[in-house]
C-alpha positions in Angstrom: -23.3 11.0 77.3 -21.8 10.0 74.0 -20.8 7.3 73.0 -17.9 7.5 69.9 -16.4 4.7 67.9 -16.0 4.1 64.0 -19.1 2.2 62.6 -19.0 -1.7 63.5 -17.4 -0.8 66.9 -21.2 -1.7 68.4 -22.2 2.0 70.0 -25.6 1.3 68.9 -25.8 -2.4 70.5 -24.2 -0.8 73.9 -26.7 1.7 74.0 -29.3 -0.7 73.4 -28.1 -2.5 76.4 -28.5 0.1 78.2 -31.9 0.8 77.4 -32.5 -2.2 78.5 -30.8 -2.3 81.7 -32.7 1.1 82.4 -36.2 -0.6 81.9 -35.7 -3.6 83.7 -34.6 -1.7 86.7 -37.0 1.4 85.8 -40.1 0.2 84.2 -41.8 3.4 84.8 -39.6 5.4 82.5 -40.1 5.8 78.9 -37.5 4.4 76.4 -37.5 6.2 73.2 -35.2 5.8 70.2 -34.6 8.5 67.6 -31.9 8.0 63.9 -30.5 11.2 63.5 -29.1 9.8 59.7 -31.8 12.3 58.2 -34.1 15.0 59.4 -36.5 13.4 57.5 -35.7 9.9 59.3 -36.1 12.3 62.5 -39.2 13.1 61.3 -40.8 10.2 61.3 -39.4 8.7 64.1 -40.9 12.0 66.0 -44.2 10.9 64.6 -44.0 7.6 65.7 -43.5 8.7 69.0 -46.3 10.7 68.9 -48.7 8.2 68.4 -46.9 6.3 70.7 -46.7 8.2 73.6 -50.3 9.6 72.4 -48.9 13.2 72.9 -52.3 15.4 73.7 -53.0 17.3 70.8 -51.7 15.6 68.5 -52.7 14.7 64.9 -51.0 13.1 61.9 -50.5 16.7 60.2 -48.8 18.4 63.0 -45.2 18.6 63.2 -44.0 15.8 65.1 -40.4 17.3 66.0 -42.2 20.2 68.4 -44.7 18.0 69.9 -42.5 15.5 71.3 -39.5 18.1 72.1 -42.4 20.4 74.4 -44.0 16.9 75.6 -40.8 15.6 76.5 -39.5 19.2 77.9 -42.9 19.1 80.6 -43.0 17.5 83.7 -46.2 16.0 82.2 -44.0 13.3 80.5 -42.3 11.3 83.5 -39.1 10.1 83.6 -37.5 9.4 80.2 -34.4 7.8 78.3 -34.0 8.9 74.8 -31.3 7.8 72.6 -30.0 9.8 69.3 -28.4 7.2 67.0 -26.2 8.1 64.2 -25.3 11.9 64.9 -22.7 11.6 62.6 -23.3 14.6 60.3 -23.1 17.6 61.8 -24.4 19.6 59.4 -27.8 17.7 59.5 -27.5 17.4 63.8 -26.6 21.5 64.4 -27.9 22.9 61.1 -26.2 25.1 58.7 -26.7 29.1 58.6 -30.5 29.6 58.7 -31.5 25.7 58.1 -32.5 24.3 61.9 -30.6 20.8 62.8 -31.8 17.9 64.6 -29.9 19.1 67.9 -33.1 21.9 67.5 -35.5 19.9 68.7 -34.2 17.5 71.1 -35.8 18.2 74.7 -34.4 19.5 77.4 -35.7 18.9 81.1 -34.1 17.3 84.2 -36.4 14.3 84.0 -34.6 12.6 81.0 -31.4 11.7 80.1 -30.1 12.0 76.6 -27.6 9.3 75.1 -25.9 9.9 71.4 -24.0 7.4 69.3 -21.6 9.3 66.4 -18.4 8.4 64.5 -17.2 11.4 65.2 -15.1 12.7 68.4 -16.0 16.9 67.3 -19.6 15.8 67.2 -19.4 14.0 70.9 -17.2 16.7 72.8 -19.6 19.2 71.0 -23.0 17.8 72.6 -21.4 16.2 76.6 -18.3 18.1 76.6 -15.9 15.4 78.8 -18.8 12.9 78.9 -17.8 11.0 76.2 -17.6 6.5 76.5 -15.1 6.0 73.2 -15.3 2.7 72.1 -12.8 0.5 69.9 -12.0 -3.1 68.8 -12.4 -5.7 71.3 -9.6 -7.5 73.3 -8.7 -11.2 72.7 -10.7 -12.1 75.6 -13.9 -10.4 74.9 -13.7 -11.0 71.1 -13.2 -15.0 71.8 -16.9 -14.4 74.0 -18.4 -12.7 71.4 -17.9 -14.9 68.7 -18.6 -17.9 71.1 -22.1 -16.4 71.6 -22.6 -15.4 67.9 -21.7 -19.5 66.6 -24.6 -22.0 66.6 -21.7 -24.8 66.9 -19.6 -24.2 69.7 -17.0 -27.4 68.8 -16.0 -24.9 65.9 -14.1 -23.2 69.1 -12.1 -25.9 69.8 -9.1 -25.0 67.4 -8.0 -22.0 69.5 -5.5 -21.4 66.9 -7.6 -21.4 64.0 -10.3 -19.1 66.2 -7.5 -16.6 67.2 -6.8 -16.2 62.9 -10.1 -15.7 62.6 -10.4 -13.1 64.7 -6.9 -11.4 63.9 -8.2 -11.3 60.1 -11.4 -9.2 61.9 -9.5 -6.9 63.9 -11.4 -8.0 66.8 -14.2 -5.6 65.2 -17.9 -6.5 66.5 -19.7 -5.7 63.0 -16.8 -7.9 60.9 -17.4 -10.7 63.7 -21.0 -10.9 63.6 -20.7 -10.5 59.4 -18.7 -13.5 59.8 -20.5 -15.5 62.3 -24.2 -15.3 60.2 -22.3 -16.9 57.7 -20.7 -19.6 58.9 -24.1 -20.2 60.9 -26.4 -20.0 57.6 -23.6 -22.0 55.4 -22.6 -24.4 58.3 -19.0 -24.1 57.3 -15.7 -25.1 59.7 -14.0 -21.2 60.5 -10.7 -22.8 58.0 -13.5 -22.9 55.4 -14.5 -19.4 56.1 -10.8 -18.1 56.3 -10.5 -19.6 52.9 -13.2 -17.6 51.5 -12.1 -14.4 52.8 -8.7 -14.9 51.4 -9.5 -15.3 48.2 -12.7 -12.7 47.6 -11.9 -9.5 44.6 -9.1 -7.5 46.7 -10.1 -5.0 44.2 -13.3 -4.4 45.6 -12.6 -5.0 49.4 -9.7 -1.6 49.0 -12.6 0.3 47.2 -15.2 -0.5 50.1 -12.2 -0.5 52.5 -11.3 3.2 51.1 -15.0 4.4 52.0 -15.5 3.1 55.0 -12.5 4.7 56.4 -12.7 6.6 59.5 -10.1 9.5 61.5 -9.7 6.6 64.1 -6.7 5.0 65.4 -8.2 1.6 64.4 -6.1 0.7 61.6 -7.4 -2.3 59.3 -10.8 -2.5 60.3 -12.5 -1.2 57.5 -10.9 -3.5 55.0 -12.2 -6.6 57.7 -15.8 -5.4 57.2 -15.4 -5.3 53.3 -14.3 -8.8 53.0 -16.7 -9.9 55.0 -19.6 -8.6 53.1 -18.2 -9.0 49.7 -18.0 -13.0 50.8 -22.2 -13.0 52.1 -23.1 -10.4 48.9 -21.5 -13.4 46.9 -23.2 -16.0 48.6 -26.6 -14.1 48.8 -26.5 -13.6 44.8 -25.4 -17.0 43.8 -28.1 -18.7 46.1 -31.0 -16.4 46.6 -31.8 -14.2 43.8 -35.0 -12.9 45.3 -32.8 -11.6 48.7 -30.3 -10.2 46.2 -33.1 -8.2 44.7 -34.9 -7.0 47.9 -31.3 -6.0 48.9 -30.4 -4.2 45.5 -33.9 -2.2 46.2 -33.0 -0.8 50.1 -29.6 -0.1 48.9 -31.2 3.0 46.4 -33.6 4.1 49.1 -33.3 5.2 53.2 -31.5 2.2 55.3 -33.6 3.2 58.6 -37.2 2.6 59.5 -38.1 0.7 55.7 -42.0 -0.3 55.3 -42.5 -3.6 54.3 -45.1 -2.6 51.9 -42.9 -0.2 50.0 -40.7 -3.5 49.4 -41.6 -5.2 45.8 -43.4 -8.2 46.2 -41.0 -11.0 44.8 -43.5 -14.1 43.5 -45.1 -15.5 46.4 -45.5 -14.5 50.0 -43.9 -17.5 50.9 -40.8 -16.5 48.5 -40.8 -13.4 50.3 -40.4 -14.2 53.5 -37.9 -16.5 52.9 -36.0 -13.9 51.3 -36.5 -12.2 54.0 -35.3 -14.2 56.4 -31.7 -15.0 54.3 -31.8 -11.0 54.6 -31.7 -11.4 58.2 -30.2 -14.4 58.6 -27.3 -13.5 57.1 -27.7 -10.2 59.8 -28.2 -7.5 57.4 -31.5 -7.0 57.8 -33.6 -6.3 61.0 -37.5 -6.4 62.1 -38.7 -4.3 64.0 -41.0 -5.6 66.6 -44.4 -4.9 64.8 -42.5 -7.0 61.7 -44.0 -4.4 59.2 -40.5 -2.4 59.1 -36.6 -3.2 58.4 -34.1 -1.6 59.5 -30.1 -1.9 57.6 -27.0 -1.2 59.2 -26.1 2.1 57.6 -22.4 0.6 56.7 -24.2 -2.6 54.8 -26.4 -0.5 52.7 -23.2 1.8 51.5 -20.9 -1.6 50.9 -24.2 -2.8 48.4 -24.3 0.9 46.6 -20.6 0.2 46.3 -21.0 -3.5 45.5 -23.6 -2.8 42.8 -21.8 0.0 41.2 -19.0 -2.2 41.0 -21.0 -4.8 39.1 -21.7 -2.2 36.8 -25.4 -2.7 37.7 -26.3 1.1 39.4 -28.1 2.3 36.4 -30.6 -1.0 36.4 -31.2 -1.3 40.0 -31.8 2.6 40.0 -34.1 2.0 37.3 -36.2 -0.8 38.2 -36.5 1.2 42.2 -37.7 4.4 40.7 -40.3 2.1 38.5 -41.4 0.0 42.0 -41.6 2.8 44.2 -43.5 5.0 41.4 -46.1 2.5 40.8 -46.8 2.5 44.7 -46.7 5.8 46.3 -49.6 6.8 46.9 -51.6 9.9 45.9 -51.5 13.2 48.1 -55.4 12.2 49.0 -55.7 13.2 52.8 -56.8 9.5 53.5 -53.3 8.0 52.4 -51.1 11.0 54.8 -49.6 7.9 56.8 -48.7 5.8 54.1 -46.8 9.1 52.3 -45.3 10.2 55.2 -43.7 6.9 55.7 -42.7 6.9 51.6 -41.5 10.1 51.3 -37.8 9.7 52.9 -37.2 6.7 50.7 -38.3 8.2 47.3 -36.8 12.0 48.0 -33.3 9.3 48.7 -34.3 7.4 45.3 -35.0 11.0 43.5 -31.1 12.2 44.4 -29.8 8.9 42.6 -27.3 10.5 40.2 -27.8 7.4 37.7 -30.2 8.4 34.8 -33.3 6.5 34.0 -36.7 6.2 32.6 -37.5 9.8 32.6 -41.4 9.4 32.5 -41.2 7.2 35.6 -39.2 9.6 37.7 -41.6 12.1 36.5 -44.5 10.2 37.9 -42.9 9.8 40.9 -41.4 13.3 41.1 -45.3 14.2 40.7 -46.5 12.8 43.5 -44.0 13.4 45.9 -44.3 17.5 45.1 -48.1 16.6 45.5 -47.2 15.2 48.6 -45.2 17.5 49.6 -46.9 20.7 49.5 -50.4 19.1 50.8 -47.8 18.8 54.1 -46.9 22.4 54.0 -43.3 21.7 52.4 -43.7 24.3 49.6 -39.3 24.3 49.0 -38.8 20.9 49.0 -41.8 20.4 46.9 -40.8 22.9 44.5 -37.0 21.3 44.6 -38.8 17.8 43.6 -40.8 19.2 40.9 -38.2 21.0 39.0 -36.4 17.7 38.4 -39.5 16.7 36.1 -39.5 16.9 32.6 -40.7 20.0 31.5 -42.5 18.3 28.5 -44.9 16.7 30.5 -47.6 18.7 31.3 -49.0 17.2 34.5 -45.8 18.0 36.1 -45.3 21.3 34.7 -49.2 21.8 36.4 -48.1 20.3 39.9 -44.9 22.3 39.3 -46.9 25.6 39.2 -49.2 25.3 41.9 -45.8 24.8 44.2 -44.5 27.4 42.4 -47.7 29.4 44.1 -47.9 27.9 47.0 -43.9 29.2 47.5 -45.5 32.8 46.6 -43.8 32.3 43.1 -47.2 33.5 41.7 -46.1 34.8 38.0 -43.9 32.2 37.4 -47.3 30.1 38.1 -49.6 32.2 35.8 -46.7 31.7 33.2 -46.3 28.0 33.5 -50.0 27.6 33.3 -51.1 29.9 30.9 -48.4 27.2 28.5 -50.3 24.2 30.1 -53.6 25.7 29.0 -52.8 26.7 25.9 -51.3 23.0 24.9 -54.4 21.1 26.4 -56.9 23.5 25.1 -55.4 22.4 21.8 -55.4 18.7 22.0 -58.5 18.1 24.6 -61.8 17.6 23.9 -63.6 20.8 26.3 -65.0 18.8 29.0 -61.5 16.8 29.4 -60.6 16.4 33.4 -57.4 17.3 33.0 -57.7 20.2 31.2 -60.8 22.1 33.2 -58.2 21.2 36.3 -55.7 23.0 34.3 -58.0 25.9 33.6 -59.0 26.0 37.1 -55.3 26.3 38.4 -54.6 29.2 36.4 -57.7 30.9 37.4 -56.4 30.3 40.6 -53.1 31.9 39.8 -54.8 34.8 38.0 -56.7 35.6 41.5 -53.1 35.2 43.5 -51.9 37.7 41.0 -54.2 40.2 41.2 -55.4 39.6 37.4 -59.3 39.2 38.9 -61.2 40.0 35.9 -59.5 36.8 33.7 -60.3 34.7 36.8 -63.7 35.5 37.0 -64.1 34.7 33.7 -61.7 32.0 33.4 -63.2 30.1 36.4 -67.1 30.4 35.7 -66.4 28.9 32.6 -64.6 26.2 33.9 -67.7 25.9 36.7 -70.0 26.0 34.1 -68.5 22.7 32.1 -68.7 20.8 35.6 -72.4 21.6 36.3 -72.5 17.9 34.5 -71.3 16.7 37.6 -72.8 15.7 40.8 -73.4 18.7 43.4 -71.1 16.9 45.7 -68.3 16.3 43.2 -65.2 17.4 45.0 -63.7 19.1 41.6 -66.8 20.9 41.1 -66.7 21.8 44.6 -63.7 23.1 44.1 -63.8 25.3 41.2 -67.0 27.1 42.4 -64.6 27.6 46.0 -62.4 29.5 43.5 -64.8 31.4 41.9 -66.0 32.7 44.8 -62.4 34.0 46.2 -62.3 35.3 43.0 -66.4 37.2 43.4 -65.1 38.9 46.4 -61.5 40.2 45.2 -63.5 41.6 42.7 -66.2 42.7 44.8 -69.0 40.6 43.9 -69.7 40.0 48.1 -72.9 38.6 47.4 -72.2 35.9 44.8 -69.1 34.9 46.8 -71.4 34.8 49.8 -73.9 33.1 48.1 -71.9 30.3 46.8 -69.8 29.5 49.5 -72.8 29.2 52.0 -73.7 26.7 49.5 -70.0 24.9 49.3 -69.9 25.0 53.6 -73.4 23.1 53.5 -71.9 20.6 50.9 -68.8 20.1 53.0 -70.2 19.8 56.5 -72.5 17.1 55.1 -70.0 15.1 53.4 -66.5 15.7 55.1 -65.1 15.2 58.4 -64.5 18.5 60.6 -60.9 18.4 60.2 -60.6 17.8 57.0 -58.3 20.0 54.9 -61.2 21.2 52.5 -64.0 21.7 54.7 -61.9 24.3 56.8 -60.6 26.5 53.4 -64.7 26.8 52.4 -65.4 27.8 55.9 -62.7 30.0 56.2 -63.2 31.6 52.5 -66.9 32.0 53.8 -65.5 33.9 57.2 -64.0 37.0 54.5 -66.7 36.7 52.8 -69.3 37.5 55.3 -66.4 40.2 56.7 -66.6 41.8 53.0 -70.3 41.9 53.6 -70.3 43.2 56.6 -71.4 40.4 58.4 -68.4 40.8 61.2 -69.9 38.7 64.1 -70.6 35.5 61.6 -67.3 36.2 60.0 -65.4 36.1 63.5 -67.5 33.1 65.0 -67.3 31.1 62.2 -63.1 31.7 61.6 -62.5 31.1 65.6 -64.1 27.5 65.1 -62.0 27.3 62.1 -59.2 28.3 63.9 -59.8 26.0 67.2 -59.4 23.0 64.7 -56.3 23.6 62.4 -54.6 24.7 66.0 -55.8 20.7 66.9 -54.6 18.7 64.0 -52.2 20.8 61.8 -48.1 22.1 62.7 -47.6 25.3 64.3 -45.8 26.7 61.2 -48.1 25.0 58.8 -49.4 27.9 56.3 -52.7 26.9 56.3 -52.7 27.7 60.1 -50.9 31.0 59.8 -53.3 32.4 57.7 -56.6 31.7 59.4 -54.8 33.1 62.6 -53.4 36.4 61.0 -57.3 37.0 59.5 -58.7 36.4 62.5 -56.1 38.7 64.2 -57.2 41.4 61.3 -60.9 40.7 62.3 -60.4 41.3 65.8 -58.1 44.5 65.2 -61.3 46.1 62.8 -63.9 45.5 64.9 -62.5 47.0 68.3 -63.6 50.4 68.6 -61.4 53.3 68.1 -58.7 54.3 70.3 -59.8 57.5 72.6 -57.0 59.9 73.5 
């Protein structure tokens, strides 16, 4: 089923309600809830569910969107209700040429039942054909109920007369009601008081908000009911509680579904921001979730505050000072953080489209980290897409920039990029310098990719040699002698490659857990290696372990995957004997 209204018409609340109903008489099925604003909202919701439902299998790197859609697809999941809220693009829900949509990887199995909420009719004929519930303003009688249940102080119903302007100024719309009814419960006002208010708020900027929140629907006036509404509690929240202005200036720049609390900016005291916090939700723009670490905003609230604040002629700060916050706390692309980035990355790739300019050495950091981010997940496009928006100038992004560039199969435009990086750094860095050995190494890595072995093998045993300072188990020196040794065998030095990488492998096992990212490449690079020495039983033995664990924690498409499964393939293929005619 579908259900079809223009936003504030409450398809989200009746399908709540009905996932609710379903439960209480079904407690055996699962209830699971999925935004379709984003894909990369899908994402994570998929993920969630994942560890949720703990799918068998699964791991934090594997892609959560074809776990749950086979798990869910099985008879091994039960009986299930899943609802699809917000299918309103349908570019993002069907997919566009050879991009896959959201509508991809929904299950399909005669166990579950599928619900979808959308603002548009195309989209609901399109996914239930004549099963479509279209929902529109209330009637008088229903409206009078709803606001009677939404009001702390029921005497305020006693003027029928005044309640019945009230509600003729809403349209009878459930969003503009409950807008209305926060704030005459926070502000303990009479409904004549509010009606005042709503009179006399900028007309200016209620047509503006009015214009975009405009809907093909026969439900004329109801967008300009909404807007005055908010523009009477953005008012209020400003003039009385800067802090919840603040935190609401911040979600307006970044995704308005599934918000961590610990991206938020921590406003003075904890106390301070709960209670900023709680106006937030108080005045029902904000909602927990049940764990109380996430928020979720009504998707039409956080586009009435982009237009609200552009209005002001405050984009460009609040831009600014988001791009600073979130900068200063996403995390690095370490394997240890891969939760708290996976949760980050829809809200700063949102924050990275901002067309406002700012400070461009924060975005740069931040563009850094989220390429980082991005290709340790296997996203090599995007990555390369978040990269290029970096200042060229600034040579830690132009390195990030080139190993996506590589990791996209890009490889000279890497060597190029690197060979500038290099020559700039070996300029105006001391020789043992961090960044610039990891510079050195990454064009030695490029070199390799490209074929160019001789400068690699040169390159790289210099840059091993200058590291030899370090600890045996120092990951960078690790590292670069993993390198070196690709770089031995593709110029068919088999027994130095061999050599060190036995040595790397021994390292790693000691030090590193058996699915991490690291230990796998050494033990893989060690597979060819013992192939290229003739060593085939090791080589396949040792690359079907490696293959039984990325298969465990890493996305069927992943790369990393793919490429320990095609060698092994090629193993296989060379070692079976000839075929007799």
């Amino acid at each position: 089923m579908s259900i079809v209204g223009l936003g504030g018409t409450g398809k989200t609340q009746v399908a709540l309600q009905f996932a609710y109903e379903v439960k209480e008489a079904q407690p055996e099925w699962s209830i699971l809830w999925m935004p379709a604003l984003s894909m990369e909202s899908f994402e994570q919701a998929c993920t969630e569910i994942v560890h949720a439902l703990h799918i068998p299998q699964a791991a934090d790197e594997k892609d959560g969107k074809e776990l749950v859609k086979a798990w869910l697809s099985s008879g091994d999941a039960g009986r299930w209700l899943l609802v699809v809220d917000n299918a309103d693009d349908a570019d993002i829900f069907f997919g566009v040429g050879q991009r896959r949509g959201i509508f991809d990887y929904l299950p399909k199995s005669e166990q579950g039942i599928v619900i979808y909420t959308t603002r548009t009719m195309e989209v609901a004929v399109s996914l239930t054909q004549g099963d479509v519930l279209e929902l529109g303003a209330m009637n008088w009688q229903d409206a009078r109920e709803f606001l009677s249940n939404s009001l702390v102080r029921k005497a305020l119903l006693r003027d029928t007369a005044m309640t019945d302007t009230l509600l003729d100024e809403l349209t009878c719309l459930p969003l503009a009601i409950t807008q209305a009814a926060a704030y005459i419960n926070r502000n303990r006002i009479s409904i004549l008081k509010y009606l005042q208010l709503l009179r006399s708020t900028d007309q200016g900027l209620i047509s503006l908000m009015s214009r975009e929140f405009r809907d093909d629907t026969r439900y004329k006036g109801s967008s300009n009911a909404v807007a005055t509404t908010w523009v009477v509690s953005f008012s209020q929240i400003r003039k009385h509680d800067a802090v919840a202005a603040e935190l609401l200036a911040f979600m307006s720049c970044i995704e308005w579904k599934a918000i961590p609390r610990s991206l938020l900016p921590s406003m003075h005291s904890e106390t301070r921001m709960e209670e900023a916090v709680g106006t937030l939700c108080g005045y029902s723009f904000l909602a927990r979730r049940d764990s109380e670490e996430w928020f979720d905003m009504h998707r039409v609230v956080h586009l009435a505050m982009r237009i609200w604040i552009k209005k002001d002629g405050h984009a460009a700060e609040v831009v600014e000072n988001a791009v600073w916050h979130v900068a200063r706390v996403f995390p690095s692309d370490n394997h240890a953080n891969l939760r708290v980035w996976q949760a980050y990355l829809p809200h700063a790739l949102r924050l990275l489209e901002a067309e406002q300019d700012c400070d461009v050495k924060r975005k740069s950091e931040l563009c850094f980290w989220v390429g980082r981010c991005l290709h340790a997940d296997g996203r090599m496009r995007e990555a390369m897409t978040s990269l290029a928006k970096d200042d060229p100038d600034l040579l830690s992004a132009q390195h990030t920039l080139a190993v996506a560039y590589q990791g996209n199969g890009q490889v000279k435009k890497a060597v190029e990029l690197l060979e500038v990086v290099v020559d700039v750094r070996n300029k105006v860095l001391k020789a043992d310098d961090s960044n610039r050995l990891a510079s050195q190494h990454a064009l030695g890595t490029a070199y390799e990719a490209d074929g160019q072995v001789k400068k690699a093998v040169g390159l790289l045993e210099s840059v091993v040699k200058a590291k030899e300072m370090l600890n045996a188990d120092n990951p960078s020196r690790l590292s670069s002698q993993h390198v070196l040794a690709m770089a031995y065998r593709a110029d068919g030095q088999v027994k130095k490659a061999v050599e060190l990488l036995e040595d790397i492998v021994e390292v790693r096992h000691k030090m590193l857990g058996a699915d991490h990212p690291h230990r796998l490449a050494s033990q893989h690079q060690l597979a060819a290696a013992y192939q290229a020495d003739g060593q085939e039983e090791k080589a396949i033995e040792l690359l079907e372990s490696v293959v039984k664990t990325k298969t465990r924690i890493l996305r069927t498409d992943h790369p990393s995957l793919l490429l320990s499964v095609e060698a092994l393939a090629d193993m296989h293929a060379k070692l079976a004997p000839p075929y007799q005619a």
